[in-house]
C-alpha positions in Angstrom: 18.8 5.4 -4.4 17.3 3.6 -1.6 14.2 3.4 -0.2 13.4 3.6 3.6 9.6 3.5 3.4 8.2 0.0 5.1 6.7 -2.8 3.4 3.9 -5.1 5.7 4.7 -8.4 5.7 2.8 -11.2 7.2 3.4 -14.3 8.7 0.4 -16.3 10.2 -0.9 -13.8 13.2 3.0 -12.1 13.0 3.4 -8.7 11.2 6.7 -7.2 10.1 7.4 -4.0 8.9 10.6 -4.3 6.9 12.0 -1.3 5.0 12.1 -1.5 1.4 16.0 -1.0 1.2 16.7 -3.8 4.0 17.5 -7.1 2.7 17.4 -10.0 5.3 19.3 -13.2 5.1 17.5 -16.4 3.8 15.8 -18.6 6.3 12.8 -20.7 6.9 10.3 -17.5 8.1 8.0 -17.5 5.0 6.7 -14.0 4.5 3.4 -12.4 2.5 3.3 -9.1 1.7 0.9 -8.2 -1.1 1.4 -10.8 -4.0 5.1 -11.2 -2.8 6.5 -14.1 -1.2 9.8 -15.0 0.6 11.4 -16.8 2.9 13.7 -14.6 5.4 15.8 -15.9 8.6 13.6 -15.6 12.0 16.3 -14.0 14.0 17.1 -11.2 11.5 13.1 -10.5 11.6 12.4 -9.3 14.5 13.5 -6.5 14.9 10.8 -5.4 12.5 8.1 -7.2 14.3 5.2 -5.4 14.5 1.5 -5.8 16.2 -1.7 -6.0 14.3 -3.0 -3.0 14.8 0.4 -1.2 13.4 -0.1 -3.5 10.5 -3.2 -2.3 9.8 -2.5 1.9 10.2 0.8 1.4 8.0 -1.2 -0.3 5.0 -4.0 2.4 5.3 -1.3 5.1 5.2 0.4 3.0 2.1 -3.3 3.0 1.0 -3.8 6.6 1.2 -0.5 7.5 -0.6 -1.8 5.3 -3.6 -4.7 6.7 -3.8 -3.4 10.1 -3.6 -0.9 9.1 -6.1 -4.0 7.8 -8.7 -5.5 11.2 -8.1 -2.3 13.5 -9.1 -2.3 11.5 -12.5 -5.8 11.8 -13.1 -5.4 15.4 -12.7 -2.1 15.6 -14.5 -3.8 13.6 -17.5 -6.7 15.8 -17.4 -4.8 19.2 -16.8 -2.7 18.4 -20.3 -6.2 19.1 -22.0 -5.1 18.2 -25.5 -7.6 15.6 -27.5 -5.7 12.3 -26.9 -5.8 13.1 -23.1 -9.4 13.4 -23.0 -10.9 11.0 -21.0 -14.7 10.9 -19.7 -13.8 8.0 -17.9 -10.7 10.2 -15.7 -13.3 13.0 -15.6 -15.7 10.8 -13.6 -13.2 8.9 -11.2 -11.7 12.3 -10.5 -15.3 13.6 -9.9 -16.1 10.3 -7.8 -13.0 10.6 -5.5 -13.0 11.8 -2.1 -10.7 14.5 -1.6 -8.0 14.5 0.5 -8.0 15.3 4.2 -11.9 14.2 4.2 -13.6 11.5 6.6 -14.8 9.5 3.1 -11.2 9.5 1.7 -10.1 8.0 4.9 -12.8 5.4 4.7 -12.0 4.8 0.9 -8.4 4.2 1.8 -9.0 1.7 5.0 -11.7 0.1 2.5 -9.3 -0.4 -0.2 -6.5 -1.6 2.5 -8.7 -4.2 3.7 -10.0 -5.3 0.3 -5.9 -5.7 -0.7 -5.3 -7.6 2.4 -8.7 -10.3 1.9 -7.6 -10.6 -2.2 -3.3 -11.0 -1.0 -4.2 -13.7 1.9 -7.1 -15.5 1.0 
């Protein structure tokens, strides 16, 4: 199955949005996104050029989806409610969390986006 959703990728002040299921030809663009390097042609890249501010609202929304995604199996774990799910640890992240839709859990997720981006780039 393939996946349309958009990876970031960066390349000094450039930004590329690149779907996960699009594989460009080898070249000498070198691109960062997350931990992940590669090295794509130029040409075949921009079409998926994208501006900073872009950048920056698509990792926030990839973020958010993670975080949302952490949440559902911290509820799923703690839903099961047999003795080797039983975590004090889940109870209190799941306590801690935001919930969705809410100013702080859009503030967690552009913290946490930020926080990637500084640990993947510098």
């Amino acid at each position: 199955m393939t996946d349309p959703t958009p990876q970031v990728w960066q390349s000094g002040e450039r930004f590329f949005a690149i779907p996960k299921d699009v594989t460009l030809p080898e070249g000498d663009l070198e691109l960062l996104g997350g931990l992940r390097r590669k090295k794509v042609d130029a040409k075949s890249a921009l079409p998926y050029e994208i501006d900073k501010e872009q950048a920056d609202e698509l990792a926030r929304k990839q973020v958010g989806k993670s975080v949302d995604t952490f949440e559902r199996f911290i509820q799923d774990r703690m839903a099961k409610g047999d003795k080797q799910n039983e975590n004090p640890l889940l109870a209190a992240l799941l306590n801690a969390m935001p919930r969705q839709g809410t100013p702080e859990r859009e503030k967690l997720a552009e913290t946490l986006a930020n926080g990637a981006r500084a640990f993947c780039l510098g």
